[in-house]
N, C-alpha and C positions, 0 to 999 in steps of 0.2 A: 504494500500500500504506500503510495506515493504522497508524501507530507505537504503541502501547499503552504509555502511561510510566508504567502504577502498579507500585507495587513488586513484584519477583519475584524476590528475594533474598529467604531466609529467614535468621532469627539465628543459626541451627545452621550454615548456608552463609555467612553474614557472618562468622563465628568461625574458619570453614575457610580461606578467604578470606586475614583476619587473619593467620593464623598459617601460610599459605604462605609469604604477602609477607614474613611476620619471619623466615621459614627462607633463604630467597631472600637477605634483604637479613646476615642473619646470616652465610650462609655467603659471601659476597663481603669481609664483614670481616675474618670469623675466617679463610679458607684464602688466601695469597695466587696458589695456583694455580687459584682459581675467576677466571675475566673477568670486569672492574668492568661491563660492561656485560650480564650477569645480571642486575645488582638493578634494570634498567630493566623487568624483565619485571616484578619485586614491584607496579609502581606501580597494572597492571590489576586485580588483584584487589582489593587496597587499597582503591584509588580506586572500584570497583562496589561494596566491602562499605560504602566509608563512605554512598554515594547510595542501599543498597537496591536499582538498578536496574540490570541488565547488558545491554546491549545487543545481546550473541549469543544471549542467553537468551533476551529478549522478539523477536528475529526467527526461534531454532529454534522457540518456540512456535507463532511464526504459521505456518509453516510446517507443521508438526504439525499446527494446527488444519485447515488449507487440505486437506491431503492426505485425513485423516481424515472432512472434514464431503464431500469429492468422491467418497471410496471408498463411505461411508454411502449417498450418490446413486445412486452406480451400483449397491450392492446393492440399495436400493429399487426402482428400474427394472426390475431381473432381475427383481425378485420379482415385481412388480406385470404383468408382460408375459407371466408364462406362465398 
């Protein structure tokens, strides 16, 4: 399976991103009844909004594409066979 690394984060998703991680990493500061290890969750989004690229993204994609371009197949088949 061939990895597709161009970007597939958008700014509006890079922002969302952003300001999970600051809510994530905010709320472990400010509550001390939140677990310090919460803000280890902050770091994925963070870390995908600063690269542009997510890597659950760019494999549900493929995935989507795969399914998508086999179902397209097999309706063409049906059609084509009666």
């Amino acid at each position: 399976m061939k990895i597709d690394f161009s970007i597939n984060v958008s700014r509006s998703e890079a922002m969302r991103r952003y300001v999970l991680g600051a809510a994530l990493i905010g709320a472990v500061l400010i509550s001390p009844a939140v677990p310090s290890w919460i803000a280890l969750f902050a770091c994925y989004p963070i870390f995908t909004a600063m690269l542009q690229w997510d890597p659950a993204n760019a494999l549900f994609q493929q995935l989507v594409a795969r399914f998508s371009k086999s179902a397209q197949d097999a309706v063409f088949r049906n059609s084509t066979a009666m």
